[in-house]
VEXFIFI-514700 format. One record per residue (C-alpha): x, y, z. Coordinates in nm, 3 decimals. Example, Ala and Ser with C-alpha at 12.3 -4.5 7.8 and 13.67 -1.06 7.14 Angstrom:
2
1.230_-0.450_0.780;
1.367_-0.106_0.714;
//
This chain:
527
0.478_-1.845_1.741;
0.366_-1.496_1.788;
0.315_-1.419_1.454;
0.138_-1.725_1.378;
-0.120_-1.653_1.644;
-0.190_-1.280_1.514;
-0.331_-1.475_1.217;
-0.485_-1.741_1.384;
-0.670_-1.420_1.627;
-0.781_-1.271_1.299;
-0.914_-1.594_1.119;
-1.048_-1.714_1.434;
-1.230_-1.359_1.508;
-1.388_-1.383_1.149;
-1.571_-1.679_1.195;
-1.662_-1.574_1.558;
-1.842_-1.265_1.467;
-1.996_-1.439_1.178;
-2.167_-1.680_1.411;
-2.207_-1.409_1.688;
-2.401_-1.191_1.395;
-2.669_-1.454_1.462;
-2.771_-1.338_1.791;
-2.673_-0.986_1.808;
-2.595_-0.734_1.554;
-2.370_-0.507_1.753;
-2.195_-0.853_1.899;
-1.955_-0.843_1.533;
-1.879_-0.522_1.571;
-1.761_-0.553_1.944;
-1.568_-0.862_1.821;
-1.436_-0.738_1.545;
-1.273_-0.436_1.714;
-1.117_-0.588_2.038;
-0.948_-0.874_1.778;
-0.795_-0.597_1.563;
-0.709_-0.347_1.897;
-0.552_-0.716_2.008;
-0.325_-0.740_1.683;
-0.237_-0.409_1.661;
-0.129_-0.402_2.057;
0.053_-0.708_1.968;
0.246_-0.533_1.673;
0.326_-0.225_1.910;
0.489_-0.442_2.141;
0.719_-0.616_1.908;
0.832_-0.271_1.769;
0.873_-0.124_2.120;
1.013_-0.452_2.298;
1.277_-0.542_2.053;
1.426_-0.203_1.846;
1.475_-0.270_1.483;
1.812_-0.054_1.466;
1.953_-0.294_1.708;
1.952_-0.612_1.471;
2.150_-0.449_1.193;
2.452_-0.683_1.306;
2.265_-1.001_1.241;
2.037_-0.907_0.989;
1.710_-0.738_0.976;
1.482_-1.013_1.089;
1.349_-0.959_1.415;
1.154_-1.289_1.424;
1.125_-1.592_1.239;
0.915_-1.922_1.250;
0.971_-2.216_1.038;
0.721_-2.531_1.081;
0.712_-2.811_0.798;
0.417_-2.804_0.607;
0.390_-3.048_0.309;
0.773_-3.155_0.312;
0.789_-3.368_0.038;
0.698_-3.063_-0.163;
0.936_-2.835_-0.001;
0.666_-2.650_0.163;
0.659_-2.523_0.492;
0.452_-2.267_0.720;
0.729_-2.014_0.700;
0.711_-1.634_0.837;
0.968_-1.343_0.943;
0.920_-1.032_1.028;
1.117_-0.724_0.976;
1.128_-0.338_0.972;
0.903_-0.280_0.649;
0.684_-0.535_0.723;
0.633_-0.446_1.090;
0.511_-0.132_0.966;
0.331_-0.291_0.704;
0.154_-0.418_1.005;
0.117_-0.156_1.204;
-0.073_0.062_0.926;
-0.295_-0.278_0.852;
-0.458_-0.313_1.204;
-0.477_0.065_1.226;
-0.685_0.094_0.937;
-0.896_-0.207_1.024;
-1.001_-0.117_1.338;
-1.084_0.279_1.171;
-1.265_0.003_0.912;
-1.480_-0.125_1.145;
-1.538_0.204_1.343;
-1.658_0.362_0.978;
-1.922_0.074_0.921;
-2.028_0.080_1.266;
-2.364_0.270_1.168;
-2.304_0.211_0.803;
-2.375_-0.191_0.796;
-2.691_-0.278_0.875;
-2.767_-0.587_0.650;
-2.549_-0.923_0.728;
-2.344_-0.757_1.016;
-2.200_-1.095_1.071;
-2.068_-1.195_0.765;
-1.927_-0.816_0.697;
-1.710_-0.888_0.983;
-1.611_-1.218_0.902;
-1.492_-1.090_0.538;
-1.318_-0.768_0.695;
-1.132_-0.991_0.945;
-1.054_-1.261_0.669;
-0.900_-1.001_0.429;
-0.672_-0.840_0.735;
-0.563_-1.214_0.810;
-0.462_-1.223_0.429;
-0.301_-0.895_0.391;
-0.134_-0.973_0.758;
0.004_-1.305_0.551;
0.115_-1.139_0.238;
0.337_-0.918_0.496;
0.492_-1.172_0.692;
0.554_-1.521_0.483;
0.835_-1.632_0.355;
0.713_-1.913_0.153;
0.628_-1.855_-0.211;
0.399_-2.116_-0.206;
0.200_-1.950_0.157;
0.254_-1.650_-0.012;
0.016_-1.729_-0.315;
-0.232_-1.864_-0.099;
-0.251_-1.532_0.121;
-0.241_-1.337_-0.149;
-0.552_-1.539_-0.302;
-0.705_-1.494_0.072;
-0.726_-1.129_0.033;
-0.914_-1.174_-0.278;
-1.226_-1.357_-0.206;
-1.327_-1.158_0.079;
-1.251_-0.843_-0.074;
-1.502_-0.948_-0.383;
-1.772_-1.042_-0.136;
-1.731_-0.643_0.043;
-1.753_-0.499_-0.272;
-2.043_-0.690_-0.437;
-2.270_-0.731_-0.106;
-2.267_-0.424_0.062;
-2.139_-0.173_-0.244;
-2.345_0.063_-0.422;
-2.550_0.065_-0.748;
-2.303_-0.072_-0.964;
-2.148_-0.343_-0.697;
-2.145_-0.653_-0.913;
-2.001_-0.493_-1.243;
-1.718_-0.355_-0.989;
-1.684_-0.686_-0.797;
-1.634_-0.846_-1.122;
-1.374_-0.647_-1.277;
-1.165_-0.639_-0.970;
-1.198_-1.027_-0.941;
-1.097_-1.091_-1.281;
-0.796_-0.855_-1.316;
-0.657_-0.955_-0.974;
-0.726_-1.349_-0.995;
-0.554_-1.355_-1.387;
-0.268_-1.145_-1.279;
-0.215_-1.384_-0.959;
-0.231_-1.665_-1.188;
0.079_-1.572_-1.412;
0.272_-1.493_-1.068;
0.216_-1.854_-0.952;
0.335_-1.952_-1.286;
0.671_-1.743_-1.223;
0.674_-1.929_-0.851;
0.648_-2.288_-1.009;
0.896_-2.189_-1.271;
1.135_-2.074_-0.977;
1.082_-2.391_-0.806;
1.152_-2.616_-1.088;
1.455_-2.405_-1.148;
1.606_-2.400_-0.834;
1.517_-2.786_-0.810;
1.710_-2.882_-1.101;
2.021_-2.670_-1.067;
2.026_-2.816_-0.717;
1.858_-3.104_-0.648;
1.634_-2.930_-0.387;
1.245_-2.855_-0.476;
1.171_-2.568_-0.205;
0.950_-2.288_-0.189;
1.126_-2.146_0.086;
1.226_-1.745_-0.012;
1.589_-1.752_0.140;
1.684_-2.044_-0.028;
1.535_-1.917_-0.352;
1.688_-1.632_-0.309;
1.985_-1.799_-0.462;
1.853_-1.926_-0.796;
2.106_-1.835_-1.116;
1.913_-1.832_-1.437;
1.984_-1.641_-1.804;
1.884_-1.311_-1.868;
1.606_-1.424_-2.140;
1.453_-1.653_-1.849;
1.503_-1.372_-1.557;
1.293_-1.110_-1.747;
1.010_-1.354_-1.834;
0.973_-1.502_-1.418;
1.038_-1.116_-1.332;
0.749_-1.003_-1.557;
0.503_-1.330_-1.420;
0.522_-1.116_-1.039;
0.539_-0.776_-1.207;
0.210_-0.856_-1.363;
0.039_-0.924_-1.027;
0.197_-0.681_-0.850;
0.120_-0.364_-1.054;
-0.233_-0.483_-1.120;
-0.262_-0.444_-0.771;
-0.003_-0.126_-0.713;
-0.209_-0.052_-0.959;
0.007_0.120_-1.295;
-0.127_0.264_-1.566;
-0.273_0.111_-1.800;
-0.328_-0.187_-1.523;
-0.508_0.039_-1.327;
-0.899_0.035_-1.474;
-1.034_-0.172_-1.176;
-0.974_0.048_-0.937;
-1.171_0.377_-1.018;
-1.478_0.112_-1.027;
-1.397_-0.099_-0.697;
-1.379_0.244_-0.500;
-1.636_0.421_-0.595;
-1.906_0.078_-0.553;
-1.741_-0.053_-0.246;
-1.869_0.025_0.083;
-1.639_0.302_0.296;
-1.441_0.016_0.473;
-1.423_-0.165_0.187;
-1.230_0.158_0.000;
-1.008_0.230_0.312;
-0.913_-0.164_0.285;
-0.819_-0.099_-0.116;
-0.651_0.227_-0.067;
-0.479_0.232_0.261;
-0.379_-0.215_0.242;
-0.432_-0.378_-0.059;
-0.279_-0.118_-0.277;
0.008_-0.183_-0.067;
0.058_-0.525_-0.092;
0.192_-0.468_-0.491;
0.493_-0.193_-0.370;
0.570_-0.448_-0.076;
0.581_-0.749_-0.327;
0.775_-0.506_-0.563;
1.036_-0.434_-0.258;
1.006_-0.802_-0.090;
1.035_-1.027_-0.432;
1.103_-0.843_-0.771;
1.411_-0.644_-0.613;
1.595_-0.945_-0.447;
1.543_-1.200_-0.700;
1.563_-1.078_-1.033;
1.884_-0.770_-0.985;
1.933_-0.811_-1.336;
1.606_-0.810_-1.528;
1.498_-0.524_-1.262;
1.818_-0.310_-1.380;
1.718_-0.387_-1.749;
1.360_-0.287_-1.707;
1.438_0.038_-1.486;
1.373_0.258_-1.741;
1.061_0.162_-1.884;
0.937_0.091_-1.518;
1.024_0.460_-1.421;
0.870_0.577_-1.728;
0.543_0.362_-1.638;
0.521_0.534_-1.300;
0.584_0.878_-1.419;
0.266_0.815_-1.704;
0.063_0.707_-1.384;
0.154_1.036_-1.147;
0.003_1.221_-1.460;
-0.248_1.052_-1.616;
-0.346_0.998_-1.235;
-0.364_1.360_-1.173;
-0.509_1.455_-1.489;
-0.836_1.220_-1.469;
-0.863_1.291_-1.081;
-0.933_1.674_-1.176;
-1.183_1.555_-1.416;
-1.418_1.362_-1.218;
-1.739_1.460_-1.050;
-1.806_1.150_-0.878;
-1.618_1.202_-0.512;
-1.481_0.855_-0.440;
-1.392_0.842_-0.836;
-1.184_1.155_-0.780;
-0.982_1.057_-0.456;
-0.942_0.715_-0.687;
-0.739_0.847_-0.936;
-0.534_1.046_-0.669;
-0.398_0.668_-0.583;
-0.283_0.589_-0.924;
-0.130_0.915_-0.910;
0.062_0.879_-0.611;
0.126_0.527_-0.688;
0.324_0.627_-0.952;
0.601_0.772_-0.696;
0.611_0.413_-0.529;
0.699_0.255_-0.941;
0.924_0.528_-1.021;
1.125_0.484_-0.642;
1.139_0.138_-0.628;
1.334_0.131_-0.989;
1.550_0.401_-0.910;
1.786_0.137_-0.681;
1.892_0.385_-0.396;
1.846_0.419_-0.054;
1.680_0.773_-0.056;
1.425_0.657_-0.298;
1.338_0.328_-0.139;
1.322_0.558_0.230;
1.066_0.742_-0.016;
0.879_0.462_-0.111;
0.806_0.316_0.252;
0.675_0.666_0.376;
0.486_0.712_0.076;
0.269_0.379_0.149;
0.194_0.441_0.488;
0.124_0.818_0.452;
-0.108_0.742_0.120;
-0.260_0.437_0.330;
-0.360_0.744_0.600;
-0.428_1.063_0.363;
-0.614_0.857_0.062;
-0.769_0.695_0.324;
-0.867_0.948_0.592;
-1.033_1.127_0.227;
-1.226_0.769_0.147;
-1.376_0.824_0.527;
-1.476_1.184_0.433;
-1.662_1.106_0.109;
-1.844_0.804_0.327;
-1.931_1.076_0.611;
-2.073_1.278_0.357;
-2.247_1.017_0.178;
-2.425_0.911_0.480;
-2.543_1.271_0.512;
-2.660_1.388_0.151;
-2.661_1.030_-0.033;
-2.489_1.135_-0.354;
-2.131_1.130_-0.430;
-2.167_1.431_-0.695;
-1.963_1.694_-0.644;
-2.131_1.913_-0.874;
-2.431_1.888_-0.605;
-2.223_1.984_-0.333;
-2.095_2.315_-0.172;
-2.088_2.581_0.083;
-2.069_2.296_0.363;
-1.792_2.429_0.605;
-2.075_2.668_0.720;
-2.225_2.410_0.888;
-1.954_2.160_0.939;
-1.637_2.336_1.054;
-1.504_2.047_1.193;
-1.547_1.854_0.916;
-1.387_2.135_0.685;
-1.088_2.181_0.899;
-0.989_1.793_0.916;
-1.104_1.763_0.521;
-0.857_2.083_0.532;
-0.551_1.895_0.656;
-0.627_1.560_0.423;
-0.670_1.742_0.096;
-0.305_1.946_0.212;
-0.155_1.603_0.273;
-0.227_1.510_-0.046;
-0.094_1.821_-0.234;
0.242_1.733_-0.043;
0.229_2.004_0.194;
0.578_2.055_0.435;
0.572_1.990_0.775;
0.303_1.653_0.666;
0.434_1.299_0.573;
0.313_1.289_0.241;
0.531_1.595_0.157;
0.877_1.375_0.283;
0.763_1.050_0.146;
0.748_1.264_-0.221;
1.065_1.483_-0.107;
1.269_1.192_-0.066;
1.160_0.967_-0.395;
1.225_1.279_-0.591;
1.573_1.306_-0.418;
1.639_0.943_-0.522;
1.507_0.896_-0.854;
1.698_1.271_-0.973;
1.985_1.058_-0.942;
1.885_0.757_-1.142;
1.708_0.961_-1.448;
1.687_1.404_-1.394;
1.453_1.409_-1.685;
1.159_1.169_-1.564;
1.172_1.314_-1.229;
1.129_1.665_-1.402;
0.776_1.549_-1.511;
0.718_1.332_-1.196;
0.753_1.695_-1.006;
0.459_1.807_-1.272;
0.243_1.573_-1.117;
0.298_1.736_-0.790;
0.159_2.055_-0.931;
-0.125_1.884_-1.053;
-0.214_1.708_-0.726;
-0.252_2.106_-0.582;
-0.535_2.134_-0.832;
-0.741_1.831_-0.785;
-0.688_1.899_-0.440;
-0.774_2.235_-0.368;
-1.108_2.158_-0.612;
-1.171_1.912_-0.386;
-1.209_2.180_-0.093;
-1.360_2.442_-0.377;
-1.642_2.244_-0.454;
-1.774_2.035_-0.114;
-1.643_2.274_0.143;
-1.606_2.654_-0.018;
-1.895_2.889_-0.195;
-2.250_2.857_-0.214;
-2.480_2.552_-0.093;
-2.629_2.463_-0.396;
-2.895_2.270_-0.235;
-3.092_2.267_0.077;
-2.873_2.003_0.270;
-2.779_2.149_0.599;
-2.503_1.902_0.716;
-2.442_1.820_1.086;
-2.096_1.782_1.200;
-1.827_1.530_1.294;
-1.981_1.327_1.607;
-1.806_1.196_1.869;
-1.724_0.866_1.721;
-1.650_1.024_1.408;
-1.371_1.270_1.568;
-1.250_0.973_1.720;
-1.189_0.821_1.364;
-1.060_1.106_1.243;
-0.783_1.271_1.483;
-0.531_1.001_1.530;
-0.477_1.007_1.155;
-0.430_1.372_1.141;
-0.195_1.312_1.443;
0.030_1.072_1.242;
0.099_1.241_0.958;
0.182_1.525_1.172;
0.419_1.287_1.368;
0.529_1.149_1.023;
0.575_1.505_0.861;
0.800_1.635_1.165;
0.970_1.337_1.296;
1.036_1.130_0.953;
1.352_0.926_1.119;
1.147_0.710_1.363;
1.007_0.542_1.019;
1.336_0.583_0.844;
1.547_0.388_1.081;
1.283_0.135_1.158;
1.300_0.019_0.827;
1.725_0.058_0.715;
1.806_-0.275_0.733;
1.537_-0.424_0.539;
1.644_-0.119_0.273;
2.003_-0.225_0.274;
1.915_-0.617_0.259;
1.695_-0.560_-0.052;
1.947_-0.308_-0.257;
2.260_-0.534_-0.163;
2.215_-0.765_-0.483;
2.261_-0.431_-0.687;
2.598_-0.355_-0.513;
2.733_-0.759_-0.729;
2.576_-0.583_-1.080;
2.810_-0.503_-1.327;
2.919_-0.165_-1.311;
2.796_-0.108_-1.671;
2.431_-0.169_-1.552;
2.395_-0.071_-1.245;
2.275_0.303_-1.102;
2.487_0.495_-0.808;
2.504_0.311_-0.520;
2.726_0.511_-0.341;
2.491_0.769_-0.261;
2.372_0.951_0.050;
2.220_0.685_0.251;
2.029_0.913_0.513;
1.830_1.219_0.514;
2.050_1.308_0.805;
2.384_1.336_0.540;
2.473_1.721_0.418;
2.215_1.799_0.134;
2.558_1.939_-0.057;
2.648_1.579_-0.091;
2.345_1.538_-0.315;
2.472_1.671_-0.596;
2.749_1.435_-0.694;
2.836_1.419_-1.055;
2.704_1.164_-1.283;
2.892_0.897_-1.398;
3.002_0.940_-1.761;
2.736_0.857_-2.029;
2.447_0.979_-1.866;
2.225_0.876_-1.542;
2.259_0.489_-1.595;
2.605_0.503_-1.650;
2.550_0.382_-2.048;
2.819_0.459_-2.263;
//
């Protein structure tokens, strides 16, 4: 029941500090940090008390609850938890409670019902990771949604409603054609066997043609890179971030983005082998557009939160063009890549709010000259903006190493041009420190430095993607089996479709064993 009640704590704290923000303004916050500190313990102790690598044997599912719901629909309250999403966790209730540290002096107007939508959009995310009912799955994913519009167009900035808006309406349409791929799975899997079920392990073995297959594939690929989000799927985003209130962008960035590479590992891989293997190519090729045209328009902008925006379609584009490369290096890519984006992208989302709060514009071009009187601030802005280039001995830099690795093998020519976009990433990066931190004040703002609470904030993400940067494996073998339960449908393809499985499975294996010859006819093996 444990993972039941880490919902129940977060839905429950919601409506708590949303009552409590009647009496006492600093009451929500107090609430609304314990509850998440209370999850997050909660998710530290099932990773410490029961050790992922141990449960390869019988699976990777380290615990499971199944309670009947609505029966006579084949519906029931069903959720598991593995390696990925344990550290899907894990990064969720580490970025809340940063969340609600950010807005602690930020939020000032309806401090109640701030906290009740933060909370409520953590218990959805903290859904989406751990159901196993398609049905459950589409109302969490709906959950995230609502609160998430209220963030944005309550407490968001000048343009708030026109950003709410768009977000609303290209995540609620694209949600709508995935529930129309879920029904079409359930009447599918009802007819060919006489059982209507939503449950995702008994879906799991639904036969359909190849026609049908592509269409119920592209019904979840539609929600899923709306919210990853791919180019050209990706014109919310740029608006939501730069309107929403800081918490509201660490929530986007660091979680909801997310949610669309776990939904591409968790559903698209395991149930449609096939159609994925058809539509590798293109995929691949849509991810490798978004690392550039991501990079291009991020070294463009003026407008702060715009600019670290565009960074995340950029290094989104790694998580599209891993995912479809079907190997265990790229996938081991793809997981560090969304946890060190949710810290660096986010950690940068934090900066532009600390600095917003201290010279209210978001300008760039007004900016400048302020590591004189900020060193702090410089130095950690420093190690973020590096992160984000990819620089060695930080996670972002093995999270990119390692998706490169895998998708060379799948396609050398795409991952040529995904490499450009790591050369463009120095650029918009290093203007980054060029223009806020470097040269000449431009204007008479004499920033004061990190405080005490902001320090706080700040360290323990520069500590993990340290930690993640030198000591990769921890992450790596946590999540293994969940890797090798989503790519063993690939390993029943025909071998006329399929990419190398047979690859090197570890970071740990001789780098000489990377290059393997092809097989004949090219990197998919098409004759």
């Amino acid at each position: 029941m444990i993972l039941l009640w880490i919902i129940v704590l977060l839905m429950a704290g919601g409506i708590l500090a949303w009552i409590a923000g009647r009496v006492n303004d600093m009451l929500p916050r107090w609430i609304s940090l314990l509850v998440i500190l209370a999850a997050l313990a909660i998710s530290v102790w099932l990773w410490m008390a029961d050790p992922v690598t141990a449960l390869t044997p019988k699976g990777p599912w380290i615990v499971h609850l199944r309670i009947p719901w609505i029966p006579q629909w084949g519906v029931g309250f069903d959720l598991a938890l593995d390696g990925l999403s344990l550290l899907m966790l894990l990064l969720t209730f580490l970025l809340g409670a940063l969340a609600v540290l950010v807005s602690w002096n930020e939020i000032y107007t309806k401090v109640g019902f701030f906290h009740f939508n933060l909370l409520w959009v953590l218990a959805g995310i903290t859904g989406v990771f751990l159901t196993m009912d398609l049905f459950l799955f589409y109302f969490f994913w709906e959950v995230m949604l609502i609160p998430m519009y209220f963030l944005i167009g309550i407490w968001g900035h000048e343009n708030r409603i026109y950003a709410a808006y768009k977000f609303f309406i290209f995540t609620q349409a694209s949600g709508l054609l995935m529930l129309l791929s879920i029904l079409s799975l359930y009447f599918i899997h009802g007819s060919q066997t006489g059982v209507y079920t939503f449950n995702y392990f008994e879906l799991l073995g639904t036969s359909f043609s190849p026609a049908v297959g592509m269409w119920l594939m592209f019904g979840f690929l539609a929600a899923f890179l709306v919210k990853l989000p791919v180019v050209p799927f990706h014109s919310w985003l740029p608006d939501a971030h730069s309107q929403a209130p800081t918490a509201g962008s660490v929530i986007l960035a660091g979680l909801l983005l997310k949610t669309g590479a776990y939904g591409l590992l968790r559903f698209v891989l395991p149930f449609f082998p096939d159609a994925a293997q058809e539509f590798a190519p293109w995929a691949m090729l849509l991810g490798v557009i978004g690392i550039l045209y991501g990079a291009v328009l991020a070294y463009s902008q003026t407008d702060l939160k715009r600019l670290v925006a565009y960074t995340s379609v950029s290094h989104m584009g790694f998580v599209i063009l891993g995912v479809f490369a079907f190997n265990e290096l790229a996938l081991q890519g793809v997981v560090m890549q969304m946890i060190t984006h949710g810290l660096s992208t986010g950690a940068l989302f934090i900066l532009a709010g600390f600095l917003y709060d201290r010279i209210h514009t978001r300008n760039i071009e007004k900016m400048g000259g302020f590591w004189a009187t900020a060193p702090k601030m410089g130095v950690i802005a420093l190690v973020f903006v590096m992160a984000s280039l990819g620089l060695p001995g930080l996670g972002n830099f093995i999270a990119e190493f390692l998706t490169l690795i895998g998708s060379w093998q799948a396609n050398n020519w795409l991952t040529v041009f995904a490499t450009i976009g790591i050369v463009l990433a120095t650029a918009y990066s290093l203007r980054i420190l060029k223009k806020v931190y470097y040269g000449r004040n431009l204007t008479d703002h004499l920033i004061h430095d990190l405080s005490a609470r902001e320090m706080l904030i700040m360290v323990p993400m520069v500590v993990l993607l340290l930690w993640l940067g030198l000591f990769p494996q921890t992450v790596i073998e946590t999540v293994a089996p969940s890797i090798n339960e989503q790519l063993q449908a690939y390993r029943n393809v025909p071998e006329k479709r399929t990419l190398s499985l047979e690859q090197p499975k570890s970071i740990t294996q001789p780098l000489d064993s990377l290059s393997q010859p092809k097989p004949e006819g090219g990197a998919y093996g098409l004759k």
